[in-house]
Structure formats: C-alpha cells, structure tokens
Kinemage of the C-alpha trace (Angstrom):
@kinemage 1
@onewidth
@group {chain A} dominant
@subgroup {mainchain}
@vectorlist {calphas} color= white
{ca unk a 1} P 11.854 6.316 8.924
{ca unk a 2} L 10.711 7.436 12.162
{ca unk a 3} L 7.435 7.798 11.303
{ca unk a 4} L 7.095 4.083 9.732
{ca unk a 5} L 7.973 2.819 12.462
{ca unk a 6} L 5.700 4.571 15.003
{ca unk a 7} L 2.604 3.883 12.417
{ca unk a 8} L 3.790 0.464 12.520
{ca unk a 9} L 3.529 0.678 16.374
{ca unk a 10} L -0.119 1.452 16.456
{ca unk a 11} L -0.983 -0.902 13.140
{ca unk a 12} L 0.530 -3.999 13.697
{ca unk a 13} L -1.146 -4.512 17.640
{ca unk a 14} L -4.560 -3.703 15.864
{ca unk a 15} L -4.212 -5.980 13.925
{ca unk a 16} L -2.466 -8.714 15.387
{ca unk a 17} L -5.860 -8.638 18.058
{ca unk a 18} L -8.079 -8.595 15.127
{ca unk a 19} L -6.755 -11.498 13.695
{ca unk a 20} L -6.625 -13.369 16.440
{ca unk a 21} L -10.753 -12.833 17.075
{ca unk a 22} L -10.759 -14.163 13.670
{ca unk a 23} L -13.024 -17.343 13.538
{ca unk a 24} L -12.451 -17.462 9.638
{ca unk a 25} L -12.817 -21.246 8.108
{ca unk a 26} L -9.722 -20.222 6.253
{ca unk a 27} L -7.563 -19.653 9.575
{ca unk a 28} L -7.152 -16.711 11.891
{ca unk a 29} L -4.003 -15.432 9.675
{ca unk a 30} L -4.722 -16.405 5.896
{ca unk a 31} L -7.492 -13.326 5.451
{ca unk a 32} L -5.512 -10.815 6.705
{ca unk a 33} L -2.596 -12.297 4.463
{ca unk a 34} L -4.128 -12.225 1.510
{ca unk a 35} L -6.355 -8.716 1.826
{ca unk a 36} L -2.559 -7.080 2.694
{ca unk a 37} L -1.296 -8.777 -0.315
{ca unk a 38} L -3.998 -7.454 -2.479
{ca unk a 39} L -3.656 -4.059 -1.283
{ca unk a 40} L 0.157 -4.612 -1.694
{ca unk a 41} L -0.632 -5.571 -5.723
{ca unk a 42} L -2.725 -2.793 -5.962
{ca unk a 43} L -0.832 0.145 -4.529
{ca unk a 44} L 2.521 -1.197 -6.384
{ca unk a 45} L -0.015 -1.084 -9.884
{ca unk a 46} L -1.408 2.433 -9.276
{ca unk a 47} L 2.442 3.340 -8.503
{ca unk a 48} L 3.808 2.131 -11.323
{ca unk a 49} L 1.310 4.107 -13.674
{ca unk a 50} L 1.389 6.827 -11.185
{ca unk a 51} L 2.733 9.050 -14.335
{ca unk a 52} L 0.139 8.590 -16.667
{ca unk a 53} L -2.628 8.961 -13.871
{ca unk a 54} L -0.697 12.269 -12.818
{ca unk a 55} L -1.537 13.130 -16.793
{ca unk a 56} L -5.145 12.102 -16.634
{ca unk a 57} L -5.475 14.293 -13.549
{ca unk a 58} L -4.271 17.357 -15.343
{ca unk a 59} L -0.801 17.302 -14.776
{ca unk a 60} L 1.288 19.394 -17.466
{ca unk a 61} L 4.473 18.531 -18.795
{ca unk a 62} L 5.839 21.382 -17.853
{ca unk a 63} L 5.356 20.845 -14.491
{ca unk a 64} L 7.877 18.224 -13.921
{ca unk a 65} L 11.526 17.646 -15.547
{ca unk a 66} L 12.226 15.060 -17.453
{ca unk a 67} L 14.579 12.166 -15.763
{ca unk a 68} L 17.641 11.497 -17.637
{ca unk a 69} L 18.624 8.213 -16.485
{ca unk a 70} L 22.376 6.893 -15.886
C-alpha cells in the first residue's frame, strides 16, 4: 500500500503538468482520460486471461495448484 501511494506521489504531479501544457483541440484533460482508460481496458483484458497466457508461455500444470473455490 505504501508503495502505491509513493508511485502515485511522483505520477500524478507528472502528469497533472503534462496535461496542463496540453493544447489538445479535445481539451487539456480528455487525452489523458481516455489513453488511462485504454490502458485500464487493456491491463484488466491481459489479467483476466493472465492463465491461459501463463500456458502459452510455458507454464506447466504442475506448477501451480488448482483453486477450489467456496
């Protein structure tokens, strides 16, 4: 938690100058809004086939347990 929060520290001032140098004709926010929420979509995608990509890079099934749910 710590450690989010000190990233966050050094991101979000980057940022927040970078968008406001932004002479966009969409705004100075709406770019930086939407490439976040693409890379959002993408990284919750690649997550949520993050087992068969662990497959396709050689993991075996007998390096992991099986999950046995509730």
């Amino acid at each position: 938690m710590c450690r989010n929060c000190m990233v966050a520290a050094g991101v979000l001032p980057c940022v927040r100058i970078w968008s406001d140098k932004c002479s966009s004709k969409y705004g100075r926010r709406r770019p930086f809004i939407l490439a976040g929420s693409l890379m959002i979509s993408v990284a919750v995608t690649i997550i949520g086939f993050s087992a068969d990509i662990g497959y396709l890079l050689g993991d075996a099934d007998e390096d992991h347990r099986n999950f046995k749910g509730t």
